[in-house]
Backbone and ligand atoms as CSV (ligand in chain L), in Angstrom:
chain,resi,resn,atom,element,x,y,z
A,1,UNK,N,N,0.847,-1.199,0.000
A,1,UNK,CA,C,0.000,0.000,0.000
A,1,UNK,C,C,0.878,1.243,0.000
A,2,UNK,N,N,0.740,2.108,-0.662
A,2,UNK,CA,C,1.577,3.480,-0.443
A,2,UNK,C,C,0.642,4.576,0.236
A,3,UNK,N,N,1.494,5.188,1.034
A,3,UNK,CA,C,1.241,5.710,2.241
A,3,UNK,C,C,1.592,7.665,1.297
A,4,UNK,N,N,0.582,8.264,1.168
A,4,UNK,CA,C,1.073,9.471,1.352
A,4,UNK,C,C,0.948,10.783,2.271
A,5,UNK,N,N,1.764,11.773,2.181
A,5,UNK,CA,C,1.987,12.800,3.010
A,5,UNK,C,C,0.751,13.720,3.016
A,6,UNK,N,N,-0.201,13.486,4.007
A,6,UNK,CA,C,-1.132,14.437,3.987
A,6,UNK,C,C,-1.363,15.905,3.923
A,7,UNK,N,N,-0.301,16.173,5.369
A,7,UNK,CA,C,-0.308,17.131,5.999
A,7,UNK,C,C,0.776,16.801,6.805
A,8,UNK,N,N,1.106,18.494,7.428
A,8,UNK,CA,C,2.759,18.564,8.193
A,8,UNK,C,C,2.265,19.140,9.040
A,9,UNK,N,N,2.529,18.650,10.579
A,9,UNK,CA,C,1.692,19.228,11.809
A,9,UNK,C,C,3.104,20.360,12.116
A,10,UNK,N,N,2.365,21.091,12.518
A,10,UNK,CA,C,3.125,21.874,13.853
A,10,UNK,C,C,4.223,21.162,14.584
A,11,UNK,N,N,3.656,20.480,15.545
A,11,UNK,CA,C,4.676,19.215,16.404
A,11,UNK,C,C,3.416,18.377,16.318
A,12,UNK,N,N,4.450,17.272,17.498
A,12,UNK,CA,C,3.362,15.924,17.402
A,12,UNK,C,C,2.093,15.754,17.750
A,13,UNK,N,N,1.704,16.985,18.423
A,13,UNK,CA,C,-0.024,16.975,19.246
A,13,UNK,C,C,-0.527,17.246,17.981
A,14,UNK,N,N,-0.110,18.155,17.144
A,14,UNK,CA,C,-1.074,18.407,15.983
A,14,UNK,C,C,-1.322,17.223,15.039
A,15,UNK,N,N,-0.014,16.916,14.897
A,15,UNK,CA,C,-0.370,15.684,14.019
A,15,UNK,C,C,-1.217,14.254,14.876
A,16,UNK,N,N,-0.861,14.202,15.757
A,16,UNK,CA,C,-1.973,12.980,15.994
A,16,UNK,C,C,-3.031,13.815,16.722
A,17,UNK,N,N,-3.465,14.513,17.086
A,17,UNK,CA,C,-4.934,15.212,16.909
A,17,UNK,C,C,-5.599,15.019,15.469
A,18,UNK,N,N,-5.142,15.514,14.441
A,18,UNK,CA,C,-5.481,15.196,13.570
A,18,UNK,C,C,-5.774,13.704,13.212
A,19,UNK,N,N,-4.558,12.983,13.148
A,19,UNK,CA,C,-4.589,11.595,12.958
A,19,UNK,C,C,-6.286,10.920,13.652
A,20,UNK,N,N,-6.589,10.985,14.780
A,20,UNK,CA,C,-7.293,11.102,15.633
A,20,UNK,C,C,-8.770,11.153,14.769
A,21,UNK,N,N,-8.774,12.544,14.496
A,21,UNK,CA,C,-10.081,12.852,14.046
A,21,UNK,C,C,-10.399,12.383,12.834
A,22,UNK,N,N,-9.083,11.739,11.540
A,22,UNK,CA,C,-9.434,11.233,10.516
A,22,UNK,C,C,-9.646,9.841,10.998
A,23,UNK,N,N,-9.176,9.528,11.557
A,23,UNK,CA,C,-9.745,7.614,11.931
A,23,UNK,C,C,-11.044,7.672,12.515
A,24,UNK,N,N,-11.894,8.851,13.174
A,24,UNK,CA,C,-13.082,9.073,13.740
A,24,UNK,C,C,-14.064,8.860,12.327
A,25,UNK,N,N,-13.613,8.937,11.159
A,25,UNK,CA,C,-14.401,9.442,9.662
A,25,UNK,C,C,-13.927,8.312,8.877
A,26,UNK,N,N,-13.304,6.998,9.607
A,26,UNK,CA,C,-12.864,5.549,8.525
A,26,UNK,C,C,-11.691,5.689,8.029
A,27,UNK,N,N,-10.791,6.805,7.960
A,27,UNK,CA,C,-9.731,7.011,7.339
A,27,UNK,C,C,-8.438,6.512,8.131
A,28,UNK,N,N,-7.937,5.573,7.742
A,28,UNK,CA,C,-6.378,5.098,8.608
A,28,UNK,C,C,-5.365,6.142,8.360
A,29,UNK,N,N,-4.825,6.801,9.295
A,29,UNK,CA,C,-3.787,7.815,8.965
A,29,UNK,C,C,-3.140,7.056,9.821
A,30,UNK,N,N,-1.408,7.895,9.647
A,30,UNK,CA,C,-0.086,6.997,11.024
A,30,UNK,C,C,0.278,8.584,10.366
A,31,UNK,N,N,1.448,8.900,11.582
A,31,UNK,CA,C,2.115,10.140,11.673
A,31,UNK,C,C,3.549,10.045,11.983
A,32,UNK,N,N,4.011,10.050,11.016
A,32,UNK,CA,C,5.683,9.791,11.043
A,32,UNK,C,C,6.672,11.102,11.147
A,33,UNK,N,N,7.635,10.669,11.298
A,33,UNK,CA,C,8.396,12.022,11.184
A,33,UNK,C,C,9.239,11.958,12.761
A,34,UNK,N,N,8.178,12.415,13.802
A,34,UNK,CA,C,8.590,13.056,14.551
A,34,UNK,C,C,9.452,12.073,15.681
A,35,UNK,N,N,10.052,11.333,15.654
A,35,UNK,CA,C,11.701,10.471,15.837
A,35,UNK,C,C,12.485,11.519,15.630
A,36,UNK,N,N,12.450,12.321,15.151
A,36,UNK,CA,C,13.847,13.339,14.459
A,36,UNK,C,C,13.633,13.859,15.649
A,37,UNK,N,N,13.155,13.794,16.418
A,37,UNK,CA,C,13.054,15.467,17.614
A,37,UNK,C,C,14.377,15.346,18.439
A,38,UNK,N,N,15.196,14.051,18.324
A,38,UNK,CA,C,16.440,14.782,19.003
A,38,UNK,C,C,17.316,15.049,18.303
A,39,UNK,N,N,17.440,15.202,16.993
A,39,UNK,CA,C,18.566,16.102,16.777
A,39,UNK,C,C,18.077,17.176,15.616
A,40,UNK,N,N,16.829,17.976,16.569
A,40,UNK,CA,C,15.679,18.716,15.975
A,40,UNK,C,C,16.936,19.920,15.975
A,41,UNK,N,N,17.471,19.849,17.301
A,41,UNK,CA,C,18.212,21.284,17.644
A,41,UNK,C,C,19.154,21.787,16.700
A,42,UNK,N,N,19.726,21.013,15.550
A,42,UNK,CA,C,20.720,21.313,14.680
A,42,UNK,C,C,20.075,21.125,13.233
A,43,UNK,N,N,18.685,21.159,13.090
A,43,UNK,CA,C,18.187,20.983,11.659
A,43,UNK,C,C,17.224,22.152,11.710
A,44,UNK,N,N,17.110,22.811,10.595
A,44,UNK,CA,C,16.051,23.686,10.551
A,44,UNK,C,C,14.577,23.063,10.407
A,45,UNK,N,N,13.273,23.906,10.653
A,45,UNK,CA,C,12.045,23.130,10.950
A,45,UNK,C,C,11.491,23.342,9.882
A,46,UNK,N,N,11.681,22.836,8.923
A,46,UNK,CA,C,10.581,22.303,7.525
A,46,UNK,C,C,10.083,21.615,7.542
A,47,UNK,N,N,9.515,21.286,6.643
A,47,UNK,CA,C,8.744,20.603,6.040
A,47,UNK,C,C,8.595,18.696,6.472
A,48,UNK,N,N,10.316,18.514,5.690
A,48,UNK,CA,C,11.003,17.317,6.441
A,48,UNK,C,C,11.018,16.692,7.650
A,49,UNK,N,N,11.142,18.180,8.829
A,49,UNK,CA,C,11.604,17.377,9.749
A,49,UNK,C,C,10.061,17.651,10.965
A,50,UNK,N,N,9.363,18.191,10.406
A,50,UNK,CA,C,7.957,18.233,11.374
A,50,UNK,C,C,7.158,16.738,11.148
A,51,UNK,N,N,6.585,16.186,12.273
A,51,UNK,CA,C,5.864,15.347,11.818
A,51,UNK,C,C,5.022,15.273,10.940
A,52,UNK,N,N,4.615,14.617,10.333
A,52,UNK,CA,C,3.940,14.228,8.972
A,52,UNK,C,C,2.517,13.681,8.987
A,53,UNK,N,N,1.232,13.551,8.835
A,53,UNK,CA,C,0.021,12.918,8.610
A,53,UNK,C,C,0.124,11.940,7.412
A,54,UNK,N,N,0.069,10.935,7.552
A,54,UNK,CA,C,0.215,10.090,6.061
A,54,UNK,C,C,-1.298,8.943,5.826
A,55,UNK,N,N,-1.506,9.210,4.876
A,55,UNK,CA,C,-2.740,8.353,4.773
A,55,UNK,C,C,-2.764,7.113,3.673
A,56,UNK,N,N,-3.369,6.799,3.446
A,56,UNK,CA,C,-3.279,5.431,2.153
A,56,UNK,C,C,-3.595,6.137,0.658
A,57,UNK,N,N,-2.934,5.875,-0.277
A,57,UNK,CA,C,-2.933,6.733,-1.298
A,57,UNK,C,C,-4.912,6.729,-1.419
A,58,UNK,N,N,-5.442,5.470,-1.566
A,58,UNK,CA,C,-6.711,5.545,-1.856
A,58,UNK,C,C,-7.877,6.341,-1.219
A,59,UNK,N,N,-7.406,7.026,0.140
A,59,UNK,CA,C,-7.399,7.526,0.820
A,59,UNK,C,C,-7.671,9.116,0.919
A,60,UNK,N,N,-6.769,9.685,-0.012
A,60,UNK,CA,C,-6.454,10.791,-0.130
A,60,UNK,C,C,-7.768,11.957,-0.317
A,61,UNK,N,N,-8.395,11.536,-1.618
A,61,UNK,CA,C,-9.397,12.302,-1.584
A,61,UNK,C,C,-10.159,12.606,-0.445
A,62,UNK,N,N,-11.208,12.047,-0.038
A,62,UNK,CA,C,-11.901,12.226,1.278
A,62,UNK,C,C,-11.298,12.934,2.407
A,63,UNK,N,N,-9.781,12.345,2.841
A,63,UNK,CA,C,-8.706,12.562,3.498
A,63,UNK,C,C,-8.483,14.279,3.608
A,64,UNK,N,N,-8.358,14.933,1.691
A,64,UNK,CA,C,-8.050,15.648,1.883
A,64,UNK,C,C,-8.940,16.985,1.971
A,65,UNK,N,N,-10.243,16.182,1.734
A,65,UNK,CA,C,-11.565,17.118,1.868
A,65,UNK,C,C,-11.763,17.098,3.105
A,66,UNK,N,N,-11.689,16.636,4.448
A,66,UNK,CA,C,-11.826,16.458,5.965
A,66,UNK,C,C,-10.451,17.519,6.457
A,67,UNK,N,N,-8.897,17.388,5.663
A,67,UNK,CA,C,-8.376,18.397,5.952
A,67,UNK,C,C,-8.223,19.862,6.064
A,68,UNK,N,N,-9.168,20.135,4.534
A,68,UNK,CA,C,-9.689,21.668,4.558
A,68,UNK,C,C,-10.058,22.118,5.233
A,69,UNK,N,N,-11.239,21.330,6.077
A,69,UNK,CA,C,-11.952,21.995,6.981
A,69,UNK,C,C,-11.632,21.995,8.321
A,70,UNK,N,N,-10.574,21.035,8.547
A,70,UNK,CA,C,-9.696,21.055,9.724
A,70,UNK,C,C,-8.689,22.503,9.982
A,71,UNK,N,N,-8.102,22.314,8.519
A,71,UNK,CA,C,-6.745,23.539,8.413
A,71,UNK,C,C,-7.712,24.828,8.620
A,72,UNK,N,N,-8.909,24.779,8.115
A,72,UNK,CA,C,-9.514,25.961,7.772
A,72,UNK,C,C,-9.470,26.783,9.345
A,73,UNK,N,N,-10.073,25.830,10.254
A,73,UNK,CA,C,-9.974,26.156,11.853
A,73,UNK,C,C,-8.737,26.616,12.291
A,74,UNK,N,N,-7.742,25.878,12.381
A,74,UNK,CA,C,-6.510,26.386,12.597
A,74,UNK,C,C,-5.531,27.245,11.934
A,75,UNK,N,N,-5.703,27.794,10.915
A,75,UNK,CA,C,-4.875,28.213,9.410
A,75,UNK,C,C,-4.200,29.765,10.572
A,76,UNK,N,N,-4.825,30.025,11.589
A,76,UNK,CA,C,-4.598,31.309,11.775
A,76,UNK,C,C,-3.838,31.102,12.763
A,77,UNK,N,N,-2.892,30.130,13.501
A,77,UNK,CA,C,-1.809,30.115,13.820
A,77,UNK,C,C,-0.639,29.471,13.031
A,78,UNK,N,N,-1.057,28.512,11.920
A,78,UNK,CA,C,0.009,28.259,11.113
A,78,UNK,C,C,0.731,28.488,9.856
A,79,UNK,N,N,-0.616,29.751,9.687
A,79,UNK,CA,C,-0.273,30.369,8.424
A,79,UNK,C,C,1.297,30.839,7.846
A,80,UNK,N,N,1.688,31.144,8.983
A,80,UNK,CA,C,2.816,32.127,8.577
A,80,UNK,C,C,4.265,30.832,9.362
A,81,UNK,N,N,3.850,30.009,9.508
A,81,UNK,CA,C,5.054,29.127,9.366
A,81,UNK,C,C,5.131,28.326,7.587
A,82,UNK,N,N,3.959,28.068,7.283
A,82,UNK,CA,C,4.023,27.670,6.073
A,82,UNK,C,C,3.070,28.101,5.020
A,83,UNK,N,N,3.743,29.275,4.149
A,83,UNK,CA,C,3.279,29.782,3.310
A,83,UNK,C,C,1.904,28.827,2.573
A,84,UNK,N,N,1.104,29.857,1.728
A,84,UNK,CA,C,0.490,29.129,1.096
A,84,UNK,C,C,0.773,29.075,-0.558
A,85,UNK,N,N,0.070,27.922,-1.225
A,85,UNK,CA,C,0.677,28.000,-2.507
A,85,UNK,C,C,-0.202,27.779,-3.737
A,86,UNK,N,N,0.223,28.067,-4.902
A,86,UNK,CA,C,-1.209,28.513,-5.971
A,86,UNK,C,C,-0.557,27.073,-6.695
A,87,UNK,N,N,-2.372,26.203,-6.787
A,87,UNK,CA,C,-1.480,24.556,-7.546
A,87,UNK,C,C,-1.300,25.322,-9.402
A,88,UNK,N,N,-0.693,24.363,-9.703
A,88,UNK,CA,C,-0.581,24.824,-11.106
A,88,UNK,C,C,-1.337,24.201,-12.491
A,89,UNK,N,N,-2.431,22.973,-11.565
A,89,UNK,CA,C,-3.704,22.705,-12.510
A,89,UNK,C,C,-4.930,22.924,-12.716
A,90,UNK,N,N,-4.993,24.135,-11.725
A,90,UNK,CA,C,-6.490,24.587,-11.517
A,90,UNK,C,C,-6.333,26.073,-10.867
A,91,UNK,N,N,-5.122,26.856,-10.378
A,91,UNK,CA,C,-5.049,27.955,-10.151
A,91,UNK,C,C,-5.835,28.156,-8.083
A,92,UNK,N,N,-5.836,26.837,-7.260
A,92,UNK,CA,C,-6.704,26.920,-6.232
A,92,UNK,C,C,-5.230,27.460,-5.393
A,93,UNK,N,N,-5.878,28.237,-4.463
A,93,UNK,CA,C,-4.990,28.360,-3.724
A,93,UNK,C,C,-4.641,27.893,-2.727
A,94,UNK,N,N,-4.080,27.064,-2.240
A,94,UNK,CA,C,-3.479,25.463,-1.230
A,94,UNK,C,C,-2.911,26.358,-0.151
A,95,UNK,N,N,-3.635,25.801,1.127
A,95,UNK,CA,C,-2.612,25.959,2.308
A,95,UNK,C,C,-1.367,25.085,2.256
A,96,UNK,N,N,-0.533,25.935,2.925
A,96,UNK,CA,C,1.044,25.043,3.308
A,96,UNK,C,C,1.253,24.197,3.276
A,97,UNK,N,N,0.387,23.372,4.306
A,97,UNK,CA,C,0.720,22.151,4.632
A,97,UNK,C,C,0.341,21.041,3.768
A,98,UNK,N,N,-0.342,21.498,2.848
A,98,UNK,CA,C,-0.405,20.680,1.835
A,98,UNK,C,C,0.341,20.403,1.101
A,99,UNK,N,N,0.684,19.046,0.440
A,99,UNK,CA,C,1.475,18.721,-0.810
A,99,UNK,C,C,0.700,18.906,-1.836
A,100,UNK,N,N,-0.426,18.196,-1.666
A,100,UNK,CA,C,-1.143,18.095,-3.216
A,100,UNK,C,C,-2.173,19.027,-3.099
A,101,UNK,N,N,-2.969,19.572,-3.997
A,101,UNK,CA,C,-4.085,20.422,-4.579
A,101,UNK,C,C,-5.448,19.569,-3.618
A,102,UNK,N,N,-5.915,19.889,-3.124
A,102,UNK,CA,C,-7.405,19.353,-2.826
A,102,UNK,C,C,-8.520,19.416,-3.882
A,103,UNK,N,N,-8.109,20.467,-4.638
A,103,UNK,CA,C,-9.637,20.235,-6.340
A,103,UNK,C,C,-8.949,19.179,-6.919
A,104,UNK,N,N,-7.595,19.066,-7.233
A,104,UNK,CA,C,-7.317,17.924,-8.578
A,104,UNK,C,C,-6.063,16.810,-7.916
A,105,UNK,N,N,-5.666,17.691,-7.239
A,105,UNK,CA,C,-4.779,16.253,-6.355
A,105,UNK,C,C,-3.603,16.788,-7.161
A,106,UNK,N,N,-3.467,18.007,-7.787
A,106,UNK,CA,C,-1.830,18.252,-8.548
A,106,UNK,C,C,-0.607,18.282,-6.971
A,107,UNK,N,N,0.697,17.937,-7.374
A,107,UNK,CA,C,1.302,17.678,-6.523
A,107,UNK,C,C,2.099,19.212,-6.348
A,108,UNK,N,N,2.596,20.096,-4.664
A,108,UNK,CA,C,3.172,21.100,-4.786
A,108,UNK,C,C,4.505,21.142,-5.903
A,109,UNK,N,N,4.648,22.641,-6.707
A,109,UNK,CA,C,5.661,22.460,-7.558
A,109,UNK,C,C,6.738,22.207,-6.749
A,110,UNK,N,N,7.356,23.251,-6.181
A,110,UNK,CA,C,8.695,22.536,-5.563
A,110,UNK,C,C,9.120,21.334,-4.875
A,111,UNK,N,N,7.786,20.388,-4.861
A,111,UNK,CA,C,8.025,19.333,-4.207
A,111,UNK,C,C,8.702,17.810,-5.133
A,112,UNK,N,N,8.754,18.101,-6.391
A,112,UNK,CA,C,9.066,17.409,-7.597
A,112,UNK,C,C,10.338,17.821,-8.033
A,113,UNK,N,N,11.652,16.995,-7.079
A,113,UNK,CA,C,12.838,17.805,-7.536
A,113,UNK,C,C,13.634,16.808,-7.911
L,1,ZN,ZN,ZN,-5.466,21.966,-8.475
């Protein structure tokens, strides 16, 4: 099964809060990442090294329609750690923490390197 990157929490309460509320709606999420936290102190905090929401690729849609309205609640403390970004197959404008587009599922550009 391939597992993708939903969403990038804050730290680990965010991400399994979240995790949490998508398994409340049938959705299996796991939240990886956050193992790195001890040698958090010498890496900068992107993307990479914040814990991660990961769901089952088949997953995703629903997944990422339950996230909108999650991020939508919170967007106003995490806005400004992670920019937001315009996808490039439909012109929607994507919060941060997203990889992929929520209208078409296009993947963030800089994330294809
Ligand atoms: Zn799109």
């Amino acid at each position: 099964m391939g597992l993708i990157k939903l969403y990038a929490g804050r730290d680990g309460m965010d991400a399994h809060h979240l995790r949490v509320q998508l398994e409340q709606i049938g959705i299996t999420a796991v939240v990886l990442g956050e193992t790195l936290g001890s040698g958090r102190g010498d890496l900068p905090m992107t993307q990479e090294t914040l814990p991660g929401v990961f769901v089952n690729k088949e997953d995703l849609k629903p997944a990422l329609a339950f996230v909108r309205d999650y991020v939508s609640q919170q967007s106003a403390a995490t806005r400004q750690d992670t920019p937001a970004w315009t996808c490039s197959g439909c012109g929607e404008q994507i919060e941060g923490q997203f990889d992929f587009c929520w209208q078409c599922e296009t993947p963030r550009p800089n994330h294809e390197r």
